[in-house]
C-alpha positions as CSV (number, residue, x, y, z in Angstrom):
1,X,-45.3,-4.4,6.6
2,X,-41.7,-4.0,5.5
3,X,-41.6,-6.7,2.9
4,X,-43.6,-6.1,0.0
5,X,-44.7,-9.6,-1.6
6,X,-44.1,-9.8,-5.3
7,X,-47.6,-9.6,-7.6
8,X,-47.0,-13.0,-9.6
9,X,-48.8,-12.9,-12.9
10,X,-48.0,-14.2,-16.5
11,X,-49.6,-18.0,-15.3
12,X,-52.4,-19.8,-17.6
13,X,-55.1,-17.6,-17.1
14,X,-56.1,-14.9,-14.3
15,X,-57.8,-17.5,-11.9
16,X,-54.2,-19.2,-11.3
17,X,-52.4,-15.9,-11.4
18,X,-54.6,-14.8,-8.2
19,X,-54.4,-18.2,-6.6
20,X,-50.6,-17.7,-6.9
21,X,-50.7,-14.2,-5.8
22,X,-52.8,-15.0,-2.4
23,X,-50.2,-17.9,-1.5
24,X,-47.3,-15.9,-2.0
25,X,-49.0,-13.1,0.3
26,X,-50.4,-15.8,3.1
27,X,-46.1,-17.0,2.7
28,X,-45.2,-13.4,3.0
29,X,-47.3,-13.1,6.6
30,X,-46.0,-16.4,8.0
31,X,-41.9,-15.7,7.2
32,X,-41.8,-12.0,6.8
33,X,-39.8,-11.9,10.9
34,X,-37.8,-14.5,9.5
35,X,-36.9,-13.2,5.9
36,X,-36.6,-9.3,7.8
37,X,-33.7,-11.5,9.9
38,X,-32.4,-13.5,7.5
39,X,-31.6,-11.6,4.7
40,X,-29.3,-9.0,5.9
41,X,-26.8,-12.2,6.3
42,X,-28.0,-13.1,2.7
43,X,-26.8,-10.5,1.1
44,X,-23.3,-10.7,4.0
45,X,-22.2,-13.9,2.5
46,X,-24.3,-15.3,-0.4
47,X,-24.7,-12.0,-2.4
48,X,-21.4,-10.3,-1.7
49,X,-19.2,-13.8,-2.3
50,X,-21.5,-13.9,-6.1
51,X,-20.9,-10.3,-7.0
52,X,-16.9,-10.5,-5.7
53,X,-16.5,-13.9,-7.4
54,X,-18.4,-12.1,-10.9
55,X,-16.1,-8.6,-10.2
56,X,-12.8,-11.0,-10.0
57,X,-14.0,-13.4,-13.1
58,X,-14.9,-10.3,-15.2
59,X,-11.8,-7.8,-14.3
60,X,-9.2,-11.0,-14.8
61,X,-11.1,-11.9,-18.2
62,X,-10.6,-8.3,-19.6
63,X,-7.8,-6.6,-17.7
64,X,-5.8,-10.1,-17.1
65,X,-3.6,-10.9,-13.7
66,X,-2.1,-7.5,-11.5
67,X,1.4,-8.0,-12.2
68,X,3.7,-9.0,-9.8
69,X,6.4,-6.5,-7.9
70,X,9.5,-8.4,-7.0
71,X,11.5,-5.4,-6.5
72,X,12.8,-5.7,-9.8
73,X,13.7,-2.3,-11.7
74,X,11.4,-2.9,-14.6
75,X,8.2,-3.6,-12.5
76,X,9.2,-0.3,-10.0
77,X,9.8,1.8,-13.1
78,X,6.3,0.6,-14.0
79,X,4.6,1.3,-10.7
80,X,4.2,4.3,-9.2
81,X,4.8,5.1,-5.6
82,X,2.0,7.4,-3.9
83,X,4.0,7.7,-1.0
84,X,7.0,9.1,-3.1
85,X,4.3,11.1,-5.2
86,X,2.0,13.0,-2.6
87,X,4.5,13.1,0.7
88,X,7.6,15.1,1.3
89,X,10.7,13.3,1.2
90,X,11.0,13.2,4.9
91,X,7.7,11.6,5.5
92,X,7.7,9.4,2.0
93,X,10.4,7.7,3.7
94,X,8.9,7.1,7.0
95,X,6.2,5.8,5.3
96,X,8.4,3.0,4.0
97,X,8.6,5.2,0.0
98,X,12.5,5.8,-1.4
99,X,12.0,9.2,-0.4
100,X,14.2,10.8,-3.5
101,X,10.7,12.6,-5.0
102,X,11.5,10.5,-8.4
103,X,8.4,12.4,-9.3
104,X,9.2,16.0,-8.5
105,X,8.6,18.1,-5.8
106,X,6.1,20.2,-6.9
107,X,2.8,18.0,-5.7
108,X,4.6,17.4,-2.4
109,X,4.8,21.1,-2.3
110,X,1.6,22.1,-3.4
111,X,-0.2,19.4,-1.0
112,X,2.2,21.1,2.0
113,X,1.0,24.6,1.8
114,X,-2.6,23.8,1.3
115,X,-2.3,21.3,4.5
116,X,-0.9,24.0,6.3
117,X,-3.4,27.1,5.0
118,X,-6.7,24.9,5.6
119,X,-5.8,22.4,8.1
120,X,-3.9,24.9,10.9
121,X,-5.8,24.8,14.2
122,X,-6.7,28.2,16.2
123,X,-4.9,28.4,19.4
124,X,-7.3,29.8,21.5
125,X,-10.3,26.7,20.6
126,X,-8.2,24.6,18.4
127,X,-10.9,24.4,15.4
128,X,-9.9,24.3,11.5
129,X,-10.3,28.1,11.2
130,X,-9.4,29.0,7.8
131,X,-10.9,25.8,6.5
132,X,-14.7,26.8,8.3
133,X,-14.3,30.4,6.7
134,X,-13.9,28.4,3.4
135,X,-16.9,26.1,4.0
């Protein structure tokens, strides 16, 4: 058995809470196939539409509305732009950033030698050498 039935108690007396328990059990034999197939598409829709619905409700009540970005200079200066941030200029801009490393150069930097100390390839097998001596 997969599905454990639940041990009902807390009714008038002992007599009830047993007569309660046993139809619950002889429900749990007849329907468990069905709830084992049904309830991964419970929890799909019904669940995950509740707990996004409660997430949105509770982050709007407390954080408020994600401002809007209509490419005016106030809401860029208040934004910031990973792609400008973590890439070099070269590749922020293919990646659709400004490209002018508003934020320095120093992360793009730092993120370009470690990309190319752990992430170089052998020649002769083409594994992540110096990574795998690391790990």
């Amino acid at each position: 058995r997969n599905v454990v039935p639940p041990k009902l108690n807390g009714f008038l007396d002992e007599g009830i809470d047993y007569i309660i328990t046993q139809l619950a059990d002889a429900l749990f034999d007849m329907y468990e196939a069905v709830f084992k197939r049904a309830l991964p598409n419970f929890f799909d829709t019904f669940v995950r539409d509740m707990a996004n619905d409660y997430l949105e409700e509770t982050l709007l009540k407390f954080v408020g509305a994600c401002p809007e970005n209509n490419n005016d200079v106030a809401a860029t200066e208040r934004h910031l732009d990973w792609r400008d941030m973590l890439l070099l200029p070269s590749e922020a801009i293919l990646a659709g950033a400004s490209g002018t490393s508003p934020y320095g150069n120093v992360i793009p930097w730092a993120i370009d030698i470690v990309e190319s100390q752990l992430f170089t390839a052998d020649d002769n097998d083409g594994l992540l050498t110096a990574l795998n001596d690391m790990l």
